[in-house]
C-alpha positions as CSV (number, residue, x, y, z in Angstrom):
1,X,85.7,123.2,113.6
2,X,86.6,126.1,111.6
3,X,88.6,124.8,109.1
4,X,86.2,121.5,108.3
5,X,82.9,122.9,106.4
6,X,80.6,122.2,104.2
7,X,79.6,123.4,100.4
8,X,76.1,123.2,99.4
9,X,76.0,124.9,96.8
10,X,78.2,126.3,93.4
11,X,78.5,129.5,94.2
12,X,79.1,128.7,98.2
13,X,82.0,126.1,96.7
14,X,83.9,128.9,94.3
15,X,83.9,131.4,97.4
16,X,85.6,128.6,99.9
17,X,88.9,127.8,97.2
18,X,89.0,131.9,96.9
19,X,89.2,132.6,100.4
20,X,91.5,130.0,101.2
21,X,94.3,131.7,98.6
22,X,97.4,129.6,97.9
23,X,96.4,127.7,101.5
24,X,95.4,124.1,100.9
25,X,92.0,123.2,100.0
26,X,90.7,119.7,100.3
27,X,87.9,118.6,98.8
28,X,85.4,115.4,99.8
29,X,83.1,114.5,96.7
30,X,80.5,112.3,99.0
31,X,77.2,110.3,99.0
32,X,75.6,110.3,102.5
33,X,74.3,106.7,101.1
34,X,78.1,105.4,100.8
35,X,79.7,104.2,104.4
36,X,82.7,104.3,103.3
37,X,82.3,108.1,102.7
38,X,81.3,108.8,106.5
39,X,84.5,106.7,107.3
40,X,86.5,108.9,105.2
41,X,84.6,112.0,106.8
42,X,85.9,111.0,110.3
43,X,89.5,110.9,108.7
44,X,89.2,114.0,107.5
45,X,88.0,115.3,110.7
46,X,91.3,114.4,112.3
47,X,93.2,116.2,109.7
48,X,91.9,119.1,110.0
49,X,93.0,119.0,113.8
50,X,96.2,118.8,112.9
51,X,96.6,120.9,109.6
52,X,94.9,124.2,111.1
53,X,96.1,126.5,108.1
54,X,94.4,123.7,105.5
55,X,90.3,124.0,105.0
56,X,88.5,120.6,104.4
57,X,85.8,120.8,102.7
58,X,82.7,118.3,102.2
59,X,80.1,117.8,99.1
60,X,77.3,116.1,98.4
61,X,78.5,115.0,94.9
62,X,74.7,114.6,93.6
63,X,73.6,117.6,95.6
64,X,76.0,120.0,93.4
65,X,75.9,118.3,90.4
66,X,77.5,121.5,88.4
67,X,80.7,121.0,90.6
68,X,80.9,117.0,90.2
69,X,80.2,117.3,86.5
70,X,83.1,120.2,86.3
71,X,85.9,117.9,87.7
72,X,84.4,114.6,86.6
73,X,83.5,113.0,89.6
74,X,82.4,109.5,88.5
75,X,82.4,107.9,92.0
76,X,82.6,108.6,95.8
77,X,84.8,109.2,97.4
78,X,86.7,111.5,95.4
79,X,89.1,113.7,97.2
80,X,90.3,117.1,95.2
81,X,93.0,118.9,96.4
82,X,93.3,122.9,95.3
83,X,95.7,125.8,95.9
84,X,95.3,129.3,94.4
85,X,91.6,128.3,93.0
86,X,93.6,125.2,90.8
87,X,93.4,121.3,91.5
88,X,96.6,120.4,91.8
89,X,96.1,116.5,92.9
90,X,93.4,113.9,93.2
91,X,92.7,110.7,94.9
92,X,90.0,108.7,94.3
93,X,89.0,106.3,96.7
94,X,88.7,105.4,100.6
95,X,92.3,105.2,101.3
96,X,93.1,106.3,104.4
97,X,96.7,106.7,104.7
98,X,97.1,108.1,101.4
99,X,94.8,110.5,101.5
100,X,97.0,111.8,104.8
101,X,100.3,111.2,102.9
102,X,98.8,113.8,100.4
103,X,97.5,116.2,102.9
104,X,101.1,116.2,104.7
105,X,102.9,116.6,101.5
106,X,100.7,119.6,99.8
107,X,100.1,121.5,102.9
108,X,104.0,121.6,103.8
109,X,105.1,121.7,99.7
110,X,107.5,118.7,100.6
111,X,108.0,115.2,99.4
112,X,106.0,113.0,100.3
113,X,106.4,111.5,103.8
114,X,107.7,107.5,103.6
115,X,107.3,107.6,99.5
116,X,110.3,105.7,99.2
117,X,108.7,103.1,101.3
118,X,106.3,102.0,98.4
119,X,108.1,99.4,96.3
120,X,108.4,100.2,93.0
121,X,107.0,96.7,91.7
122,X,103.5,98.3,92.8
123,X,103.6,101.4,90.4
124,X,105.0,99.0,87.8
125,X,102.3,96.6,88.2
126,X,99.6,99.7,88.6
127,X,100.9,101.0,84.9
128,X,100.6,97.3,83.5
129,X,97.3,97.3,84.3
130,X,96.3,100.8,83.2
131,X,98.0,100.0,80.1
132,X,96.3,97.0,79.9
133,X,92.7,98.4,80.3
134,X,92.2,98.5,76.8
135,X,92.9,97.2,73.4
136,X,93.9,101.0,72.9
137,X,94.8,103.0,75.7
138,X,95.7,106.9,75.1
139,X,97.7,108.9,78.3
140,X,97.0,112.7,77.9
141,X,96.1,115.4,79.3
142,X,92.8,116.3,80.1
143,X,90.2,114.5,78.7
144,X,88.8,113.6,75.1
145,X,86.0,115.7,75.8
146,X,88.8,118.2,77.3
147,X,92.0,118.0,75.9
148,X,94.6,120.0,78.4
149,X,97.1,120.6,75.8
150,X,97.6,121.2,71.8
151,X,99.7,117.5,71.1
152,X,96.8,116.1,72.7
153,X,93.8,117.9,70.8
154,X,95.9,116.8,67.9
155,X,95.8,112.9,68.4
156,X,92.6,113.0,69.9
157,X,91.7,114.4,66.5
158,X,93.7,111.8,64.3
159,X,92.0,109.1,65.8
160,X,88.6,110.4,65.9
161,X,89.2,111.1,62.1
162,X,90.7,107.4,61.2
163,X,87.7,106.1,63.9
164,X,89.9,104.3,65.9
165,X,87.7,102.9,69.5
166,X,90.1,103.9,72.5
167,X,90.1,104.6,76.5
168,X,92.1,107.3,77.9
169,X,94.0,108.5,80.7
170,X,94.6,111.9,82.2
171,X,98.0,111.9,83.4
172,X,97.3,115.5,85.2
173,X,95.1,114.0,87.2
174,X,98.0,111.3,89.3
175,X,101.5,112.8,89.3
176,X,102.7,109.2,90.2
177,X,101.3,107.6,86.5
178,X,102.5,110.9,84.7
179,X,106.1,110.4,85.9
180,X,106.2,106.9,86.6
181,X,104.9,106.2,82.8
182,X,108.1,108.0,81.5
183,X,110.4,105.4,83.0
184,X,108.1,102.4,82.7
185,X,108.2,103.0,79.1
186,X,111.5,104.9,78.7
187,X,109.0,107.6,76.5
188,X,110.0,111.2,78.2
189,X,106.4,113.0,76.9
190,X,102.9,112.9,76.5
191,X,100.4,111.9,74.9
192,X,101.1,108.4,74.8
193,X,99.4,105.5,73.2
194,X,99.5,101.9,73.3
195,X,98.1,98.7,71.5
196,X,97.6,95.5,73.1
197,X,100.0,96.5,76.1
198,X,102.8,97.8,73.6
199,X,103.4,101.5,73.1
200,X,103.2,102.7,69.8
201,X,104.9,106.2,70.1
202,X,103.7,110.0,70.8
203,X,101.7,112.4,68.4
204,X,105.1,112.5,65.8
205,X,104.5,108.7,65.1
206,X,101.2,108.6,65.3
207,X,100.8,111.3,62.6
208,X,103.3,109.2,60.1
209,X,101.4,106.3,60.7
210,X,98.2,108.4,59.7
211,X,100.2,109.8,56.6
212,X,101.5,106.7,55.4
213,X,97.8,104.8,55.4
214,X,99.5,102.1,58.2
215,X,97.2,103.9,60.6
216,X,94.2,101.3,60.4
217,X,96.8,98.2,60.5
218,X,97.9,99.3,63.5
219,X,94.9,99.9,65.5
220,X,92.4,97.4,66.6
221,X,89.6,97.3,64.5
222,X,86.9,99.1,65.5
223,X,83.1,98.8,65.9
224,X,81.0,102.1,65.1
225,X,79.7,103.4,68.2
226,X,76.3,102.4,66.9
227,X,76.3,99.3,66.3
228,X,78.0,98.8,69.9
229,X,75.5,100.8,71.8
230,X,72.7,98.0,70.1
231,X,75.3,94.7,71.2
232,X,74.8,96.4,74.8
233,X,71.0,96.8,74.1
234,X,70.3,93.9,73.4
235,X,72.9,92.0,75.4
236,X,70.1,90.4,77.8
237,X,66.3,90.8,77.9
238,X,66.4,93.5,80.6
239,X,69.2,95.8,80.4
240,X,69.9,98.6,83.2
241,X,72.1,101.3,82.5
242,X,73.7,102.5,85.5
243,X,76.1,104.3,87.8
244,X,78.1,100.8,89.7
245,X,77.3,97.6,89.3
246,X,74.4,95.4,90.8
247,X,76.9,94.4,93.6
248,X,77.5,98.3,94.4
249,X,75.5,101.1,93.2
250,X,77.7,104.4,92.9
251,X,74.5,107.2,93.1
252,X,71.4,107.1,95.0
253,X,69.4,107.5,91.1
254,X,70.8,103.9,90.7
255,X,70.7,102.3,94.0
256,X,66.9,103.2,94.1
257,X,66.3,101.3,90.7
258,X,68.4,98.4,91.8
259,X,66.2,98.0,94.7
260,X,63.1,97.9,92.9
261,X,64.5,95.9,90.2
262,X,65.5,93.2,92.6
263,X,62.0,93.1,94.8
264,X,60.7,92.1,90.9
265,X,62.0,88.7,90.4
266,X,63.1,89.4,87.2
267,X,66.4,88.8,85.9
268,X,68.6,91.6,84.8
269,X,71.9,92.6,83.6
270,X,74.0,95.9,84.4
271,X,76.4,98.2,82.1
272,X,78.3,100.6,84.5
273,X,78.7,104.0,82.5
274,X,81.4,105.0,84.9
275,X,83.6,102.7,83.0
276,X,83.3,103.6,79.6
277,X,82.8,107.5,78.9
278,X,81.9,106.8,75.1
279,X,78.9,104.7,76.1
280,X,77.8,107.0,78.8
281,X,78.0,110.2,76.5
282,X,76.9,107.9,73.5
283,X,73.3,106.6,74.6
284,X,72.2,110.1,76.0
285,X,72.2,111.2,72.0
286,X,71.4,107.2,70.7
287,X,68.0,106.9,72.9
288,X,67.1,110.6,73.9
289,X,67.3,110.4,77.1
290,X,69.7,112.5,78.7
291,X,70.0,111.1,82.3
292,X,71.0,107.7,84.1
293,X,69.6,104.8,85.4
294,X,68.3,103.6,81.6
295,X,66.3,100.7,81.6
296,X,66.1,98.6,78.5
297,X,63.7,95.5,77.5
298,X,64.0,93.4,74.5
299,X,66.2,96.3,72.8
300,X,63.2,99.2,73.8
301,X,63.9,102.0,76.0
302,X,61.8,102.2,78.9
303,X,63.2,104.9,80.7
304,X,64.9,106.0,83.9
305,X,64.3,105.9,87.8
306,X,60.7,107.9,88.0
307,X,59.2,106.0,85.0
308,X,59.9,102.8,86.5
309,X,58.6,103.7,89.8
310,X,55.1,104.7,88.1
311,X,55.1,101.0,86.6
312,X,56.0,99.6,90.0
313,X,53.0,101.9,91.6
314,X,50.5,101.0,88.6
315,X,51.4,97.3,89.0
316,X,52.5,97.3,85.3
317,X,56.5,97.0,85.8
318,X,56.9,93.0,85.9
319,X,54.6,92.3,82.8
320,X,56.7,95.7,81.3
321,X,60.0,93.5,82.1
322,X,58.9,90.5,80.8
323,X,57.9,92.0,77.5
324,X,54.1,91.2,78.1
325,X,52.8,95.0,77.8
């Protein structure tokens, strides 16, 4: 099929979005370990019947780690949609019928087929939780890492500076939050911040705050990252770092060490770095180790996937877990 391909590569990925010009790209991030991504892959299939002028596009998110890491893909599937070299949308997810919704209403430029059918309770509810997700929760654009405009470098500064602990949303990165938010809230710009499920204000009030010392009243308090990264640590015995959960690993690094982990009889906890970016950037400088799986006993790094498979090879790893050796 000659608008349904596959990227292997960085270089091979750049060239596909150029050549398709202001055409629709759309972009699988996959794991051939994940079902639910060949399900999605037979979906897309059957668009790109019917959308001829749109290119689909499948990657092995681990395989091109330069690309995944560019557009911060933190699980599979992750569907990016481009025009004109730029992501204009994103859908994270197996979702079936969205994902065609999308590809309907981006390939044509019109509204989005049966989007009045959604009742609006669901977005409202979908905000609450969002909102919700955190003591503090900051909607910006971009990212903390990459703030996508100069308001939000600004607060992202302030509360770096007053060291206030908060998650964040891109609101470039769902057109439905970004507009939906403004409504929901009856607050007509971004960034936007919220305590405890109540907004606060924008940038404007957030810099009085900070000028009048009410700042830290305001805010939850918060724990230095340090001292966190040691709670987690030393949260159980044996403590495993990963990508997912034990119930659903989210990269084949982490569903190897989950195997091996459970053939030991040894009981474990997980910490899923997808969820929390200031962990996952956090232990990489805290322990000096720069990758994930990190595996943990009695507060001691041991290391990632390939030291625990030498332990598991040399017979050492079970006496290693239970803090014998």
């Amino acid at each position: 099929m000659a608008n349904f391909t596959e990227a292997t590569s960085s270089p091979q990925f750049e060239d596909l979005l150029k050549k398709a010009g202001n055409s629709l790209t759309v972009v699988h991030f996959l794991a051939s370990w994940a079902p639910q991504c060949t399900q999605m892959n037979d979906v897309m299939e059957e668009l790109a019947k019917e959308h001829k002028h749109t290119t689909f596009v499948k990657l092995e998110a681990e395989a091109v780690p330069e690309v995944s890491e560019k557009y911060e893909i933190s699980s599979v599937p992750t569907f990016l949609f481009f025009k004109n070299g730029e992501k204009i949308d994103r859908l994270d997810g197996a979702h079936a019928p969205e994902l065609t919704k999308k590809v309907q209403k981006l390939s044509s430029g019109g509204a989005m087929p049966g989007s009045g059918d959604i009742p609006k309770e669901d977005l409202n509810e979908r905000l609450k939780r969002l909102i919700n997700a955190a003591p503090c929760m900051l909607f910006m654009k971009g990212s903390p890492q990459e703030p996508r405009c100069g308001f939000s470098r600004q607060i992202i500064q302030i509360l770096k500076d007053h060291s206030v602990q908060y998650s964040s949303f891109d609101i470039l990165s769902d057109e439905e939050v970004r507009q939906g938010l403004k409504t929901y809230s009856n607050w007509p710009t971004y960034p936007q911040v919220y305590v405890n499920g109540d907004l606060i204000g924008g940038l404007d009030i957030i810099k009085e705050l900070a000028e009048s010392g009410e700042l830290e009243n305001t805010f939850p308090k918060s724990v230095s990252l340090e001292h966190r990264l040691k709670s987690l640590i030393n949260k159980c015995p044996v403590m495993l770092f990963m990508k997912g959960n034990k119930e659903a690993a989210k990269c084949g690094f982490s569903r190897q060490i989950l195997e091996i982990m459970n053939g030991t009889g040894v009981d474990y906890d997980t910490f899923d770095i997808l969820q929390d970016e200031e962990v996952r950037q956090g232990l990489k400088t805290y322990s000096n180790w720069p990758t994930y799986p990190q595996l943990y006993v009695k507060g001691e790094l041991i290391g990632g996937l390939d030291i625990v498979k030498e332990l598991k090879e040399n017979g050492e790893l079970v006496s290693v877990l239970k803090g014998e050796s």
